[in-house]
N, C-alpha and C positions, 0 to 999 in steps of 0.2 A: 494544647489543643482542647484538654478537655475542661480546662477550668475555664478557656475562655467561653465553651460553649454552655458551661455551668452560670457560667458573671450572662452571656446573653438569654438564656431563658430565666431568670433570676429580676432580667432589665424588666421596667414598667412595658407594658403594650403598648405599640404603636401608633399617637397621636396626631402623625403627619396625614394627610389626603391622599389616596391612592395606595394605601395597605403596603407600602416602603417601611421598612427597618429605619430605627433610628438610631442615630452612631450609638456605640458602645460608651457609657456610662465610664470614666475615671475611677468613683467613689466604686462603683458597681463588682469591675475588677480587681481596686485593691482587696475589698473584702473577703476575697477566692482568694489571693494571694497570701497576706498577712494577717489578715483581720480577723473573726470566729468563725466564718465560714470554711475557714483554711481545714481542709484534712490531713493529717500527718500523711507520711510515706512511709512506708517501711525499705531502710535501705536492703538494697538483695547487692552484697558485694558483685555477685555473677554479671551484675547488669553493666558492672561498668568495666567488665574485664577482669575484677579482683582475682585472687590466685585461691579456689576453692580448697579448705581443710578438711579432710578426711575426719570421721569421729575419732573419737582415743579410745585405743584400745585398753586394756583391763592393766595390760603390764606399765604401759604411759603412765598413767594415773597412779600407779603403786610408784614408779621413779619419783616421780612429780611428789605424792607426801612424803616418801623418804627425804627426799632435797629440798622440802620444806621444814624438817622436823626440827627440834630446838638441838636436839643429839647432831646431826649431820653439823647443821651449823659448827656446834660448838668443837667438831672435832676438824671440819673445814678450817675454822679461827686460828684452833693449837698447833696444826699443821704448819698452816701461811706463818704466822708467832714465830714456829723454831727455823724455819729457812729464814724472815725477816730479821731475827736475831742472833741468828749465825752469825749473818753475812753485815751485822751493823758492829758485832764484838770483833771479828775479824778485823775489821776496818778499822775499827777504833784502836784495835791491838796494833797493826799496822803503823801507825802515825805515832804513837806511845814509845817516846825513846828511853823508858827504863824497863821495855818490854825484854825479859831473858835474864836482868843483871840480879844478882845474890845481893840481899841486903848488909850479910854480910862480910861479901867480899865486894865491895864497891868497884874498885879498881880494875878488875878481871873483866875479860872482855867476855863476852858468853859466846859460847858456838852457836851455829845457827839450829844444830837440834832443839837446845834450849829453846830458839826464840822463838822454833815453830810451835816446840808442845805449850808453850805459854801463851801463843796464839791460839792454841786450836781448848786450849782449857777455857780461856777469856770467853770466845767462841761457844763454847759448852755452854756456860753460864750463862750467858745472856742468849742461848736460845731458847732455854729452860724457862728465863723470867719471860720472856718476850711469849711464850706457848703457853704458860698457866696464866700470863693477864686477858689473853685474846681469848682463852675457853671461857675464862671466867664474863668478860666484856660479852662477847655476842651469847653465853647461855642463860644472861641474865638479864641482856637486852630481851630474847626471844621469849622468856614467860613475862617479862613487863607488856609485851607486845599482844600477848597471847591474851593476859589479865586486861589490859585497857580495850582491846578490840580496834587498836587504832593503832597507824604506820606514820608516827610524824616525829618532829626535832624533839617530843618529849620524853621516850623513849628511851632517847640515845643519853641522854641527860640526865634521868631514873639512872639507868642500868652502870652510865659514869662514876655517879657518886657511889653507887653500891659497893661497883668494881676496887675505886681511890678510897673508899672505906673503910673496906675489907682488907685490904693491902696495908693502909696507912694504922690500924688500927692496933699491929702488934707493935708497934712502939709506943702505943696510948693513945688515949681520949684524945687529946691537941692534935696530935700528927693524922689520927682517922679523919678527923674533921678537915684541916686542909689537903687531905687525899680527896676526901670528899669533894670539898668545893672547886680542887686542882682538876682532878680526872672530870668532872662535870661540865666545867669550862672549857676543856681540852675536847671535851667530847661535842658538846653543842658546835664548836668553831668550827670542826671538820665537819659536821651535818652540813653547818649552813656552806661550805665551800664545796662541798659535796653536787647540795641541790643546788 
């Protein structure tokens, strides 16, 4: 209502005989609409029903940068890592039929203590690698994130290589480098299946 009464006081005066209005101008109204005459709005959420939020209190705000911090993350990662790689070595131990047997003694069947503590060792180990690559991965995504000032696919792809670098690197020059270029690839593929 208000822009239309904007678009008709806006309209030329009255050229007809007997001091009648002249219909409303098309060109007159888009301009109030879309045109540079348009005024923005400011959306008020309340207006259309939105669910009002409360300001944040002081302890909010202290959650919120702790659960943003590169530390939280990184110990977030290591965590998820050793329950991930528990339960990936377990599995793997599982299906693994020389899982319990003595190198030595081939022949001998093993008890199922053996096969458990050889599962639950497998188990150990790869939660261990699966929790130092994850602290390492998101602690080093988080200051590439922190240093660029920006939240995107490149990131994940920095902090990859760093990760498969660093990892790949104690077996030397050659193997850092396809760590490198392994874990970077690995990492951009899951961003992009991510987003």
């Amino acid at each position: 209502v208000a822009v239309l009464r904007a678009a008709m006081a806006a309209a030329p005066p009255p050229s007809t005989p007997g001091g009648s209005q002249p219909p409303l101008q098309y060109s007159v109204l888009l301009q109030h609409l879309v045109g540079e005459q348009r005024r923005p709005r400011a959306w008020d959420p309340n207006t259309f029903g939105g669910i009002p939020s409360p300001p944040k209190s002081e302890e909010q705000k202290m959650v919120e940068r702790v659960m943003e911090s590169c530390a939280f993350k990184a110990a977030l990662a290591c965590v998820g890592g050793f329950v991930l790689g528990g339960a990936f070595g377990i599995f793997t131990a599982g299906i693994d039929t020389n899982v319990g047997f003595d190198p030595k003694d081939p022949y001998r069947t093993p008890t199922a203590k053996e096969v458990l503590k050889d599962m639950g060792q497998r188990g150990i180990s790869y939660a261990k690698n699966f929790a130092i690559v994850g602290a390492m991965f998101s602690c080093t995504e988080c200051v590439v994130e922190s240093y660029r000032g920006k939240s995107d696919w490149r990131n994940s792809v920095i902090s990859g290589c760093i990760t498969g670098g660093a990892i790949g690197f104690r077996a030397g020059m050659k193997a850092g480098m396809i760590g490198c270029g392994g874990f970077a690839a690995f990492s951009a593929a899951i961003d992009y299946y991510l987003r």
